[in-house]
VEXVOVO-103307 format. One record per atom (N, C-alpha, C): residue in one letter; x, y, z. Coordinates in steps of 0.001 Angstrom, whole numbers, plus 500000, padded with zeros to 6 digits. Layout:
BEGIN
aXYZ...
END
This chain:
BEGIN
x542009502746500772x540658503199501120x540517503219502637x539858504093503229x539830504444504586x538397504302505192x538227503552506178x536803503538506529x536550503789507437x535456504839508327x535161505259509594x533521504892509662x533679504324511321x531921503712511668x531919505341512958x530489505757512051x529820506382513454x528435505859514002x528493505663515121x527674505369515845x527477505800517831x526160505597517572x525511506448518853x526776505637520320x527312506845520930x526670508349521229x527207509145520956x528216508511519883x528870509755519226x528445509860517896x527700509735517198x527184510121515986x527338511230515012x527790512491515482x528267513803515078x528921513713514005x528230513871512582x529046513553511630x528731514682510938x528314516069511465x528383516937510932x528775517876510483x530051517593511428x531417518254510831x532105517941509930x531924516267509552x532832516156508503x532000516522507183x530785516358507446x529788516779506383x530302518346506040x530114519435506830x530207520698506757x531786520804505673x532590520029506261x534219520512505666x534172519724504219x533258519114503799x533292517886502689x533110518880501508x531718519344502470x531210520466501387x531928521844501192x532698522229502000x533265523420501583x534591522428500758x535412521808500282x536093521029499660x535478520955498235x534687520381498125x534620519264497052x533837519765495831x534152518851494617x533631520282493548x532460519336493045x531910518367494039x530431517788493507x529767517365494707x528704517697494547x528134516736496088x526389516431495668x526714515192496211x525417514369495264x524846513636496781x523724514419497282x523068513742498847x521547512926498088x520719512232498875x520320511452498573x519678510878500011x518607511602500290x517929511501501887x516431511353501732x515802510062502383x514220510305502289x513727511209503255x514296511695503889x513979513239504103x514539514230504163x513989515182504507x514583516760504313x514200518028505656x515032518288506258x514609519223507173x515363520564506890x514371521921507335x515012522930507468x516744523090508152x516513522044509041x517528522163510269x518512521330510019x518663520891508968x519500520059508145x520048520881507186x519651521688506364x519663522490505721x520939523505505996x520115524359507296x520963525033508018x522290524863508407x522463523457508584x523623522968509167x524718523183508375x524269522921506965x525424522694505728x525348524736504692x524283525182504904x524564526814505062x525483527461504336x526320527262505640x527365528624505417x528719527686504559x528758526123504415x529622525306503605x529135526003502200x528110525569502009x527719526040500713x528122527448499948x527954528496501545x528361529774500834x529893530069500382x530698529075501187x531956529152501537x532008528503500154x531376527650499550x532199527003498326x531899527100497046x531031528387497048x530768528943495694x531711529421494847x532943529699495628x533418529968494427x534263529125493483x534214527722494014x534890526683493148x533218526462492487x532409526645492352x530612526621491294x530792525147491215x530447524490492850x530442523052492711x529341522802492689x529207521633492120x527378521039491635x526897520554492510x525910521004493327x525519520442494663x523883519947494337x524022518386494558x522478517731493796x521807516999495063x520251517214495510x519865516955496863x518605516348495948x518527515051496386x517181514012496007x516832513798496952x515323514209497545x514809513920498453x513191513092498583x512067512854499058x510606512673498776x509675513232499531x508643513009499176x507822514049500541x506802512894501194x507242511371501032x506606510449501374x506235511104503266x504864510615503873x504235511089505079x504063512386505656x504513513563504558x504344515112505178x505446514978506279x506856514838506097x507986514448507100x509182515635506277x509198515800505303x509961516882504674x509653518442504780x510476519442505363x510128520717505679x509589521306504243x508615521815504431x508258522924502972x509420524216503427x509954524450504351x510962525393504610x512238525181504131x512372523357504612x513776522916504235x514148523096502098x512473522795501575x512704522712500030x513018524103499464x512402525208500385x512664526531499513x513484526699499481x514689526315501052x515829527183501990x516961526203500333x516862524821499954x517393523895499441x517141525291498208x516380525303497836x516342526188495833x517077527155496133x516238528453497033x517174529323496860x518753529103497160x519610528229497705x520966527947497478x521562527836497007x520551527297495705x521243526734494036x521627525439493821x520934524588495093x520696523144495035x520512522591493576x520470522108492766x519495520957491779x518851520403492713x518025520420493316x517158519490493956x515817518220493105x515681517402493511x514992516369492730x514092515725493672x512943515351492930x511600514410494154x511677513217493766x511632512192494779x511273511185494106x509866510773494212x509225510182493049x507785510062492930x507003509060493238x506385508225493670x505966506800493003x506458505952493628x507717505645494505x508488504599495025x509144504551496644x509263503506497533x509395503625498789x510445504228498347x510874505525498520x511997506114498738x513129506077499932x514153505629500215x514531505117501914x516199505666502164x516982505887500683x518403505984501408x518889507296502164x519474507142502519x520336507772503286x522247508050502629x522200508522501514x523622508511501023x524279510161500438x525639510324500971x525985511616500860x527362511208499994x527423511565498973x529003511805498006x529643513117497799x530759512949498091x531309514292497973x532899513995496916x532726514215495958x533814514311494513x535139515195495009x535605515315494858x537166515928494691x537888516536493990x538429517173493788x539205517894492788x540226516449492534x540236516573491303x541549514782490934x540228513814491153x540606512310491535x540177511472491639x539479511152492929x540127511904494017x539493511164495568x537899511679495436x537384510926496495x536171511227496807x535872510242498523x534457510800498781x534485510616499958x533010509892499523x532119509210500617x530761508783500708x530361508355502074x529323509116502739x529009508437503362x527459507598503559x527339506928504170x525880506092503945x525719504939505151x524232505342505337x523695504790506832x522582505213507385x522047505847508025x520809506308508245x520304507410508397x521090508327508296x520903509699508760x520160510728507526x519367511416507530x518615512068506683x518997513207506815x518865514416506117x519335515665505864x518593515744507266x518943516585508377x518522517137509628x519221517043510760x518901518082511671x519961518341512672x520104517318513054x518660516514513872x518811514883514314x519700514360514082x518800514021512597x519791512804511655x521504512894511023x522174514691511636x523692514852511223x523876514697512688x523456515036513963x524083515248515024x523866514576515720x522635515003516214x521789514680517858x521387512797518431x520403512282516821x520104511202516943x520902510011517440x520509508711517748x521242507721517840x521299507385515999x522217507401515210x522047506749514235x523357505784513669x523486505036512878x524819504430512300x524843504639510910x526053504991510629x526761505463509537x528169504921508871x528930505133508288x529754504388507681x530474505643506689x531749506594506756x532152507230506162x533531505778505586x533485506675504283x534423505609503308x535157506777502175x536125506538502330x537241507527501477x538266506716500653x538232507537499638x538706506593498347x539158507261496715x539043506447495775x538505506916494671x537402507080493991x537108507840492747x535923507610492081x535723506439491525x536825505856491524x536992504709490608x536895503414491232x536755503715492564x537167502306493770x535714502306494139x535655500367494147x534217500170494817x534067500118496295x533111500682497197x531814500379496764x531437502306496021x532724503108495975x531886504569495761x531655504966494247x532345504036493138x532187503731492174x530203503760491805x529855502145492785x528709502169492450x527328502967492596x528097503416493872x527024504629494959x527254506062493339x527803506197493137x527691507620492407x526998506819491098x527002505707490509x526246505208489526x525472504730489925x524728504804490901x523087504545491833x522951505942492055x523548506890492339x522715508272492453x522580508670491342x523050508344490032x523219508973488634x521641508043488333x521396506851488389x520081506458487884x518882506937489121x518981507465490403x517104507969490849x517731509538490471x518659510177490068x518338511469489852x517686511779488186x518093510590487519x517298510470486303x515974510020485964x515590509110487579x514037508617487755x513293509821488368x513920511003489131x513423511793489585x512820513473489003x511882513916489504x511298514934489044x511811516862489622x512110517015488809x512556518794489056x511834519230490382x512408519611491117x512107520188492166x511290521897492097x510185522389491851x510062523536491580x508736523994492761x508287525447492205x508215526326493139x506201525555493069x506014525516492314x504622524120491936x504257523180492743x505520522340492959x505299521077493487x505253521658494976x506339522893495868x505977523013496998x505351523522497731x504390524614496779x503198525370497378x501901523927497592x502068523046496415x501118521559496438x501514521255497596x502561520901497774x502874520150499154x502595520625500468x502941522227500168x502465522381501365x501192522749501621x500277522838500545x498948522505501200x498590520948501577x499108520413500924x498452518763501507x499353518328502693x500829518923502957x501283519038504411x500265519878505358x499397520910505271x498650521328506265x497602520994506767x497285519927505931x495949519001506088x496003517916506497x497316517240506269x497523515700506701x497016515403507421x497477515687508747x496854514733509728x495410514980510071x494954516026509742x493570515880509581x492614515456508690x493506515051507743x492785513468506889x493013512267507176x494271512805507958x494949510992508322x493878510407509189x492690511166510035x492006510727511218x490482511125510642x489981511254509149x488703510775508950x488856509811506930x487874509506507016x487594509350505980x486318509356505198x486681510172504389x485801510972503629x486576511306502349x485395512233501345x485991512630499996x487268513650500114x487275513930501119x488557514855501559x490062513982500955x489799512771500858x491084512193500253x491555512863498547x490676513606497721x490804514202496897x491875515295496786x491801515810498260x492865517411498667x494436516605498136x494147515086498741x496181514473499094x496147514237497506x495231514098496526x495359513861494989x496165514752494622x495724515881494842x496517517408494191x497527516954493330x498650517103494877x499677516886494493x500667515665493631x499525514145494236x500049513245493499x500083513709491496x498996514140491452x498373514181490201x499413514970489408x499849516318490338x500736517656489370x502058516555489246x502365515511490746x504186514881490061x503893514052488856x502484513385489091x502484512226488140x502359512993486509x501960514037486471x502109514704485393x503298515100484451x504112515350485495x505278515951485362x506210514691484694x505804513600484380x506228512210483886x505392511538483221x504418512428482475x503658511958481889x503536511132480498x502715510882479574x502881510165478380x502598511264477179x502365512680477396x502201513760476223x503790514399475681x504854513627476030x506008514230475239x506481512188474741x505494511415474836x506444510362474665x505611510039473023x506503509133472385x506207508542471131x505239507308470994x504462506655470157x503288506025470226x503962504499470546x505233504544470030x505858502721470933x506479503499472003x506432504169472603x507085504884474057x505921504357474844x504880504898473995x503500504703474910x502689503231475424x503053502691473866x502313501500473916x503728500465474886x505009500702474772x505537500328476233x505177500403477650x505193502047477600x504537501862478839x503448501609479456x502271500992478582x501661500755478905x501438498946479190x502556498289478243x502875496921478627x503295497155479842x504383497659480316x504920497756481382x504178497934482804x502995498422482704x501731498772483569x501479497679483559x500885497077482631x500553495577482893x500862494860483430x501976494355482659x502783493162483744x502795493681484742x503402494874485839x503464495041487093x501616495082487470x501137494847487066x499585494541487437x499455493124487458x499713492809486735x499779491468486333x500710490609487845x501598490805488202x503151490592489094x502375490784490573x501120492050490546x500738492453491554x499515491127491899x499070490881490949x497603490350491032x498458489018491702x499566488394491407x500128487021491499x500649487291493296x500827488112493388x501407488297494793x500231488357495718x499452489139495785x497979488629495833x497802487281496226x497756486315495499x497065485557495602x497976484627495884x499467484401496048x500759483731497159x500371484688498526x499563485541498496x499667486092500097x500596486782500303x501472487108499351x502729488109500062x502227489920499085x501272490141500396x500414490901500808x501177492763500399x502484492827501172x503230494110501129x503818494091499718x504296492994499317x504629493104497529x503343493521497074x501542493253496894x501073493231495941x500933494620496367x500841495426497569x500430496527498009x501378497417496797x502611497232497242x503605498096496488x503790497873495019x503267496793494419x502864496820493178x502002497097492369x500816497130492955x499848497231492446x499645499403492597x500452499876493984x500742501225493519x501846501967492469x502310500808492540x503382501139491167x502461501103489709x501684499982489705x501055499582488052x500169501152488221x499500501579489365x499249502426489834x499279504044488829x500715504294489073x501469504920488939x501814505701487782x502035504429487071x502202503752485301x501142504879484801x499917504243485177x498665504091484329x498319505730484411x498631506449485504x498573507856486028x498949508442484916x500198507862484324x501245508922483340x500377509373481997x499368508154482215x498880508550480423x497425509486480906x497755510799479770x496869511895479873x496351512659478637x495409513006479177x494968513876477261x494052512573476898x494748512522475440x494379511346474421x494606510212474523x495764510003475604x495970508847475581x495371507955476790x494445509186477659x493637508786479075x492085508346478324x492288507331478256x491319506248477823x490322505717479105x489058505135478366x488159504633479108x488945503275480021x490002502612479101x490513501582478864x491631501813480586x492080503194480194x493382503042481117x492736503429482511x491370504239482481x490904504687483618x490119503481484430x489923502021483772x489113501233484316x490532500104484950x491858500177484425x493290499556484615x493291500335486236x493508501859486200x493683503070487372x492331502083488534x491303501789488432x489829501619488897x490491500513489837x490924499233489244x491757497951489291x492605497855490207x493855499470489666x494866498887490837x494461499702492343x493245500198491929x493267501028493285x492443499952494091x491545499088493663x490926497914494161x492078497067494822x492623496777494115x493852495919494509x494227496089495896x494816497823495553x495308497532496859x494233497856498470x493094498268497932x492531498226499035x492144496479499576x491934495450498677x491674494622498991x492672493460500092x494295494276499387x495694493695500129x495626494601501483x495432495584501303x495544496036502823x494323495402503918x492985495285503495x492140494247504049x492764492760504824x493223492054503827x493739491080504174x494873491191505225x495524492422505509x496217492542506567x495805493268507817x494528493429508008x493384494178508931x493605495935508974x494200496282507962x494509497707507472x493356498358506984x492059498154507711x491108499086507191x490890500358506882x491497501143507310x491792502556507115x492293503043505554x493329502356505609x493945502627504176x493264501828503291x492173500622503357x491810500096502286x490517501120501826x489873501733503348x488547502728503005x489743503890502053x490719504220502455x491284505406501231x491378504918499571x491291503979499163x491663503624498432x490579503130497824x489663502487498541x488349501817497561x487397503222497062x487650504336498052x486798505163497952x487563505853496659x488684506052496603x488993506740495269x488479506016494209x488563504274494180x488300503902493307x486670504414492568x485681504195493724x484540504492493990x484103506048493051x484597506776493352x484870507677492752x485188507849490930x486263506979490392x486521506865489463x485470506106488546x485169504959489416x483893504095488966x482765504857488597x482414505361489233x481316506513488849x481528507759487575x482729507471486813x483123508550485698x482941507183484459x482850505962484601x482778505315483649x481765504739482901x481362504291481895x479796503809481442x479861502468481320x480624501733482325x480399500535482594x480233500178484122x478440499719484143x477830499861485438x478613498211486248x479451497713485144x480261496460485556x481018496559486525x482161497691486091x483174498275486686x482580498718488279x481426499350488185x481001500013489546x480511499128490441x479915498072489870x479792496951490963x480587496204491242x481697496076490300x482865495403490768x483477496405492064x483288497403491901x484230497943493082x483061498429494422x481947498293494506x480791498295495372x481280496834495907x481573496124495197x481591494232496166x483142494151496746x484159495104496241x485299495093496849x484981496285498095x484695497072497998x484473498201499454x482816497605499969x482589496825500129x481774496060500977x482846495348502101x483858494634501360x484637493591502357x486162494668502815x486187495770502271x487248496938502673x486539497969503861x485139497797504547x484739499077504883x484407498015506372x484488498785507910x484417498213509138x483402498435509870x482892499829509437x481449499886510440x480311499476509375x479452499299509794x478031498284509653x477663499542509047x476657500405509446x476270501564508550x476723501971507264x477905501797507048x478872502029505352x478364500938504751x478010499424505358x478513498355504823x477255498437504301x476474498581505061x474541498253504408x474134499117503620x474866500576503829x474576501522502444x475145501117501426x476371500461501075x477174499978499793x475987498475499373x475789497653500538x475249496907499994x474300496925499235x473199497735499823x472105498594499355x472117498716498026x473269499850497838x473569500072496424x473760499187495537x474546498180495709x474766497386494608x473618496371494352x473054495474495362x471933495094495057x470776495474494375x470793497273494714x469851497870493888x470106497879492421x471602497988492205x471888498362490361x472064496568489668x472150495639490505x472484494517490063x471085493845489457x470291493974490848x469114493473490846x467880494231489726x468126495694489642x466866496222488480x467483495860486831x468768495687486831x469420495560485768x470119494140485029x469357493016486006x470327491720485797x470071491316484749x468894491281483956x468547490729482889x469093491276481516x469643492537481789x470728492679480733x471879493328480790x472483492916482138x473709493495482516x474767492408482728x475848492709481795x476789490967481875x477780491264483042x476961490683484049x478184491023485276x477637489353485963x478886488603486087x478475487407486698x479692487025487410x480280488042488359x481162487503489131x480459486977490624x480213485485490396x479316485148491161x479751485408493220x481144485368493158x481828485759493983x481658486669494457x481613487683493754x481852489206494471x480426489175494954x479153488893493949x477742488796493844x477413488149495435x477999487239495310x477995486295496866x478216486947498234x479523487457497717x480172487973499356x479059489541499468x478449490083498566x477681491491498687x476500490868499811x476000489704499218x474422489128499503x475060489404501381x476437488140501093x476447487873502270x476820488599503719x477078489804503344x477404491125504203x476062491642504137x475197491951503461x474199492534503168x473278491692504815x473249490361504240x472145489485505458x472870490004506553x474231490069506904x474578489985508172x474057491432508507x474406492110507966x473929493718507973x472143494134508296x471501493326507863x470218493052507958x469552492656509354x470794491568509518x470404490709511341x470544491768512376x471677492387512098x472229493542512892x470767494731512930x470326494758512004x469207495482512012x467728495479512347x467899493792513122x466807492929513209x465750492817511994x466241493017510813x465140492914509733x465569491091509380x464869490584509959x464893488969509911x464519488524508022x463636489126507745x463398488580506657x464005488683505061x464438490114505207x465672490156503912x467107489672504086x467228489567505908x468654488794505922x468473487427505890x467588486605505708x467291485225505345x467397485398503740x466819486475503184x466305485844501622x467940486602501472x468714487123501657x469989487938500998x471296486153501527x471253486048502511x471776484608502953x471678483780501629x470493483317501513x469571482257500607x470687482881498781x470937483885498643x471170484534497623x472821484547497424x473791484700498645x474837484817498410x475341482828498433x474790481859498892x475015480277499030x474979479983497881x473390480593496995x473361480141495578x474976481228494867x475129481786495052x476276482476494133x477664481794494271x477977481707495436x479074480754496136x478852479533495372x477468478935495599x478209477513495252x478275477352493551x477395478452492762x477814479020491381x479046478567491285x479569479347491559x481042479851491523x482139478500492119x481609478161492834x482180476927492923x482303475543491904x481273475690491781x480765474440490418x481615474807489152x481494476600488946x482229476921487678x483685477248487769x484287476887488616x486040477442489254x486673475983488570x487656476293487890x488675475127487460x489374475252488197x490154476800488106x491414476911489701x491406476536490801x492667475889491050x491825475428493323x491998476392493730x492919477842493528x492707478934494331x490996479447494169x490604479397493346x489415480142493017x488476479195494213x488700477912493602x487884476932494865x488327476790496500x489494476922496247x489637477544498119x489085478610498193x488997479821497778x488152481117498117x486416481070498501x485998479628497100x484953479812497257x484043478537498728x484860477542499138x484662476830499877x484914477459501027x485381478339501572x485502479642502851x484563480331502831x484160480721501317x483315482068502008x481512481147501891x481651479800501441x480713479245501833x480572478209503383x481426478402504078x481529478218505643x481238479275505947x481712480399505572x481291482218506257x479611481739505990x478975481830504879x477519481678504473x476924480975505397x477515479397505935x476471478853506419x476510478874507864x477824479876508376x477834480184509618x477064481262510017x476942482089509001x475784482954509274x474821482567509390x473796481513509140x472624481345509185x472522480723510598x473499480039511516x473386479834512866x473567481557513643x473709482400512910x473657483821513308x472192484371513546x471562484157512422x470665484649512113x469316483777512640x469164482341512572x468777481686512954x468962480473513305x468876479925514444x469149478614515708x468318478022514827x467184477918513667x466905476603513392x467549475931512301x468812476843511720x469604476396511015x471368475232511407x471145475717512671x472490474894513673x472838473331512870x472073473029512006x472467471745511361x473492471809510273x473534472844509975x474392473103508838x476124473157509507x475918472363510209x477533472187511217x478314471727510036x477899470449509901x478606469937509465x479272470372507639x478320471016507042x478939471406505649x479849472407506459x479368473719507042x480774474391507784x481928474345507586x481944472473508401x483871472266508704x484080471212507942x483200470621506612x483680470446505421x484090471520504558x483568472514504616x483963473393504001x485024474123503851x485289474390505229x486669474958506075x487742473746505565x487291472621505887x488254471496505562x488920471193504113x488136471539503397x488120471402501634x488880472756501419x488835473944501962x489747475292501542x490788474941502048x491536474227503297x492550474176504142x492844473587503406x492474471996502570x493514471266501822x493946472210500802x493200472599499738x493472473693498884x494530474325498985x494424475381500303x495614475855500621x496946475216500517x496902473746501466x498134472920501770x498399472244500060x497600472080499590x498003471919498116x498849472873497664x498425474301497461x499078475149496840x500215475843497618x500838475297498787x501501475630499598x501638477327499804x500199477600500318x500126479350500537x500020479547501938x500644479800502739x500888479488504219x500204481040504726x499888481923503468x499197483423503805x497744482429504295x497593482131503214x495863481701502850x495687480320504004x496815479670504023x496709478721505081x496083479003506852x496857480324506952x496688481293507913x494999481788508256x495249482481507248x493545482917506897x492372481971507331x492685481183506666x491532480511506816x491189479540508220x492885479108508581x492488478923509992x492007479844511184x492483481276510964x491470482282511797x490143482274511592x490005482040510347x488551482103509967x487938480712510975x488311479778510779x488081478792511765x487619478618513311x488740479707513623x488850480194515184x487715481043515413x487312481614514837x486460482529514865x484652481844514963x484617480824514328x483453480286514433x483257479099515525x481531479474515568x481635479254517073x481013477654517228x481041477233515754x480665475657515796x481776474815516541x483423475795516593x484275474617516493x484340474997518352x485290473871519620x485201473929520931x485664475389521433x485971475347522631x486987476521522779x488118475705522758x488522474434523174x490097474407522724x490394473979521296x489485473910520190x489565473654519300x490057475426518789x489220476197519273x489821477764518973x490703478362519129x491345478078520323x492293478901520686x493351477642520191x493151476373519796x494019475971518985x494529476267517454x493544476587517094x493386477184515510x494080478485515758x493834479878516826x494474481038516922x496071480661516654x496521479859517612x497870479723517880x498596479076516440x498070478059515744x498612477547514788x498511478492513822x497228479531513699x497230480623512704x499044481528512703x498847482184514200x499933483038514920x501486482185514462x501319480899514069x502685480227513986x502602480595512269x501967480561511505x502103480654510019x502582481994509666x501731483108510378x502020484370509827x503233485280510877x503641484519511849x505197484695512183x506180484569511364x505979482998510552x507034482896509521x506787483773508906x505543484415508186x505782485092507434x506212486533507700x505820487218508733x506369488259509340x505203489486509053x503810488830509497x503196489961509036x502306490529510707x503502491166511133x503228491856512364x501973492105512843x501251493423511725x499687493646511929x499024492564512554x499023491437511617x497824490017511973x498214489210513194x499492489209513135x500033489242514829x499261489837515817x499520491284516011x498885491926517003x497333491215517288x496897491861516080x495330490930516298x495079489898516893x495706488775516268x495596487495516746x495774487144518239x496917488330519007x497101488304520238x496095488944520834x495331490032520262x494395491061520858x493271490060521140x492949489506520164x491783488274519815x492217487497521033x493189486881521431x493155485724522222x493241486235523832x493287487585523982x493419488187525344x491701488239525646x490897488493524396x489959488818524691x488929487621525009x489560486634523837x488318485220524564x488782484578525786x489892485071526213x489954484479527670x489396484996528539x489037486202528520x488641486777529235x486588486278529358x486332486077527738x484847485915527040x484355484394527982x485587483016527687x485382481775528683x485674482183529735x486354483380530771x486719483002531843x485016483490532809x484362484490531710x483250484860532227x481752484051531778x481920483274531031x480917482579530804x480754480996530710
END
């Protein structure tokens, strides 16, 4: 077996690519992206090797509008098999090229179908020549044999979709609004295309276990704090739940769909990803409103309360839900005293901001009683760390709202104190994190008590490696130095 490293600044591996393909009587690529100019490159190989009618199979995704709608046509009309992948971080970078007899070639490393990524770029690569039968190219052709079987037909459907929601991107990427409906399109026609109307009733009722548990897997990651798992799970259970259509698109599966789209707006929150959590609560928002459970809709009104950043969104959502909670409580079974809590308690702050002093006292007064509900009735200590935080948030607001409340110091940083053990109980070093920012942030505790809490926060979520809350935490601490150096 023969092995060659390319790497920058000689990277040019497009020659051996070009001669692989005029050779070889299979070629199985495998790139999360796709460019025209990639395309081009390999051309005239292709024309050159038609007449050995070698099977040339290109799996690509259209994850970020980064794949040419030029490169997918230029790919069909060639006589590619081309394949999408749907639903999943799509990421390799792997090219096989079969042999007449046994040899074969593979290469794999970073380079994506494109001029860049064959020529120009800095990239590293790894060509390996061998047998079909010799590992590692053994396994690489039985890893491209299972995503070309997870993957969806490449047709003339999916890229007129694409390329309308490629012409819009970035001009959704920079508002948010119902315009997130246009980027549905296309999800909707792949998720179709894998749907549950050719499967059998235990096909179905599988996959719909299978939704579960990865809902289920998502909700648990969640709540360990490892934030990018529940994201990517909870769009997978996501995903699942998409497939079932017709008869089998239930009230049942559309309120599961409602769930994981909550989910993940609530995980991207927790990582100060507001943008993508407003994309996501708002679809939910959306869906909520097709169902006849006014449960469901306030459940997701109290999750895009704590997903949404400007004040104006926040007091219209609040608005809303207080309005459907409050004319309807006496016979509406919704008692998530929590969600009920954190609405009140955005609502008052939203209120102060508005100088309306007197509904942000009685909305305050409203989210303490729900909190400490919810506290009294929590067996879980996660449930009771959640709810002993967001009752320090409660009574820090009322030194917000009003200086004749400043006595309430001390429940505060019992409070704070009683979630921190919690945490250190359940050894969640996410939530450990959390809550010491939350700490830092209030202005009962010194300034070196704060910028002590920042730094010990910044040491937890290093280990964990969650960059975003990094930045912040540094942005945050540039800025109160600046806040004591002037006052």
């Amino acid at each position: 077996m023969n092995v060659h490293f390319y790497g920058a600044p000689t990277n040019d591996i497009k020659n051996d690519v070009q001669v692989l393909i005029k050779q070889c009587e299979k070629a199985s690529i495998s790139v999360a992206y796709l460019k025209k100019s990639g395309v081009e490159l390999i051309k005239q190989s292709l024309e050159e090797n038609k007449d050995r009618n070698a099977k040339i199979s290109l799996i690509t995704s259209l994850d970020f509008g980064i794949t040419d709608v030029e490169g997918l046509h230029e790919s069909l009309n060639m006589g590619m098999k081309c394949g999408i992948m749907h639903g999943k971080n799509f990421h390799p970078k792997l090219y096989i090229f079969e042999m007449a007899g046994e040899d074969a070639t593979m290469i794999v490393g970073s380079s994506n179908l494109s001029n860049g990524g064959l020529s120009t770029n800095y990239e590293a690569n790894l060509l390996i020549s061998g047998k079909v039968s010799d590992s590692p190219i053994k396994e690489a052709i039985e890893y491209f044999s299972l995503i070309a079987s997870e993957s969806i037909p490449l047709d003339e459907e999916i890229i007129n979709l694409y390329g309308e929601r490629k012409s819009t991107i970035d001009e959704i990427n920079n508002k948010i609004d119902d315009d997130g409906a246009t980027l549905d399109k296309l999800n909707e026609y792949l998720n179709r295309k894998t749907s549950s109307e050719n499967l059998t009733e235990v096909e179905i009722h599988d996959l719909f276990i299978k939704a579960e548990k990865t809902h289920a897997y998502a909700d648990d990651m969640y709540e360990k704090g490892m934030m990018h798992e529940a994201v990517e799970s909870y769009k997978e259970a996501h995903n699942i739940f998409n497939k079932f259509v017709d008869e089998h698109d239930s009230n049942e599966i559309l309120v599961e769909k409602i769930n994981c789209l909550v989910g993940m707006a609530k995980s991207h929150s927790r990582l100060y990803q507001f943008k993508d959590a407003q994309i996501y609560i708002n679809k939910a928002e959306r869906l909520a409103e097709k169902t006849d459970d006014l449960s469901v809709l306030l459940d997701v009104l109290s999750w895009s309360v704590l997903s949404q950043s400007k004040n104006d969104v926040i007091n219209n959502k609040c608005n809303r839900f207080i309005e459907l909670y409050e004319s309807d409580k006496s016979d509406l079974e919704y008692s998530d005293d929590s969600g009920i809590g954190c609405v009140y308690l955005a609502s008052a702050n939203c209120k102060n901001k508005l100088n309306i002093k007197g509904a942000a006292i009685k909305n305050l007064h409203n989210a303490i009683h729900h909190f400490e509900n919810y506290l009294q009735n929590s067996e879980r200590d996660w449930n009771r760390m959640i709810a002993h935080t967001n009752l320090a948030h409660a009574y820090e607001a009322k030194r917000i709202i009003g200086k004749k409340y400043n006595s309430d110091e001390i429940k505060i940083r019992k409070h704070y104190a009683d979630a921190l053990e919690l945490a250190n109980k359940l050894k969640l070093k996410f939530w450990q994190g959390s809550i010491i920012i939350d700490m830092a942030e209030c202005f009962y505790y010194s300034e070196k008590e704060r910028f002590g809490h920042l730094k010990i926060s910044r040491k937890f979520f290093s280990e964990l490696g969650y960059d975003e809350i990094i930045r912040t935490i540094d942005e945050t601490t540039k800025e109160w130095v600046e806040y004591y150096k002037n006052n």
